[in-house]
C-alpha positions as CSV (number, residue, x, y, z in Angstrom):
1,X,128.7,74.4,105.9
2,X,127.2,71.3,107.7
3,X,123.4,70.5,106.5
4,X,123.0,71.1,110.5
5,X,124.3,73.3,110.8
6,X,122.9,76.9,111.9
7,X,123.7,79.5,109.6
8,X,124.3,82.2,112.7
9,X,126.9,79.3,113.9
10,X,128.8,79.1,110.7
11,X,128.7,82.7,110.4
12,X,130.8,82.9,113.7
13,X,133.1,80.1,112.8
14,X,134.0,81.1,109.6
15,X,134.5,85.0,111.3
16,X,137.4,83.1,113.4
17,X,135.8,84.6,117.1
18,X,134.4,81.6,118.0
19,X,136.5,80.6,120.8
20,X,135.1,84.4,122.3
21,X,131.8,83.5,121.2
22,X,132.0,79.7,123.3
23,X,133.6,82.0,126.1
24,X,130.5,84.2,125.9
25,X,128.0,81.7,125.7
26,X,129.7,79.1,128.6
27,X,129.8,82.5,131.2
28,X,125.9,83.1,130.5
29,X,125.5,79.8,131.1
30,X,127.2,80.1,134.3
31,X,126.4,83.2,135.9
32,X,122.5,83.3,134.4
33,X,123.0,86.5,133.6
34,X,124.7,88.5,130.8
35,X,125.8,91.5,133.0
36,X,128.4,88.9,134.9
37,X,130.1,88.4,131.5
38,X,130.8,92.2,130.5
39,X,134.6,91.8,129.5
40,X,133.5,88.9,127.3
41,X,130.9,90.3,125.6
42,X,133.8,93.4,124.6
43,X,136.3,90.3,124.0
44,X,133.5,89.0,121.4
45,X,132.6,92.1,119.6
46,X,136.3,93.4,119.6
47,X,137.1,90.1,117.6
48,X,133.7,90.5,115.1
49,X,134.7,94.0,114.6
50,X,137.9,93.8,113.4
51,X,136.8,90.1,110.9
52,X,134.0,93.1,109.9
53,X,136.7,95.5,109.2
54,X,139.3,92.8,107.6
55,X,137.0,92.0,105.2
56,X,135.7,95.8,104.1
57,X,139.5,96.8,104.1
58,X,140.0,93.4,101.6
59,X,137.1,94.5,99.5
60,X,138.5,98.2,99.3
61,X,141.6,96.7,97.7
62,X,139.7,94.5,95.4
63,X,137.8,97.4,94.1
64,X,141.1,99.2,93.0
């Protein structure tokens, strides 16, 4: 991680959904107002739930 850089920011890089995070962000930024940016916001947390769940199934082999 950069010395910079924001923790939250590294978080989402490292979680691979950033591109759907920069989508997110750059439709907000555009409409001024989240409820324009719906399929995005799915698009994001789609992609953050299955890093979440890649990463409990990884330490659920580990374990064994």
């Amino acid at each position: 991680m950069d010395e910079d850089e924001d923790p939250f920011d590294a978080r989402i890089r490292r979680s691979g959904c950033a591109k759907f995070h920069f989508a997110l962000q750059d439709c907000v930024d555009q409409h001024k107002d989240f409820r324009a940016c719906q399929q995005h916001m799915k698009d994001f947390k789609l992609c953050m739930d299955s890093n979440k769940r890649g990463k409990q199934e990884s330490a659920t082999k580990d374990a064994k």
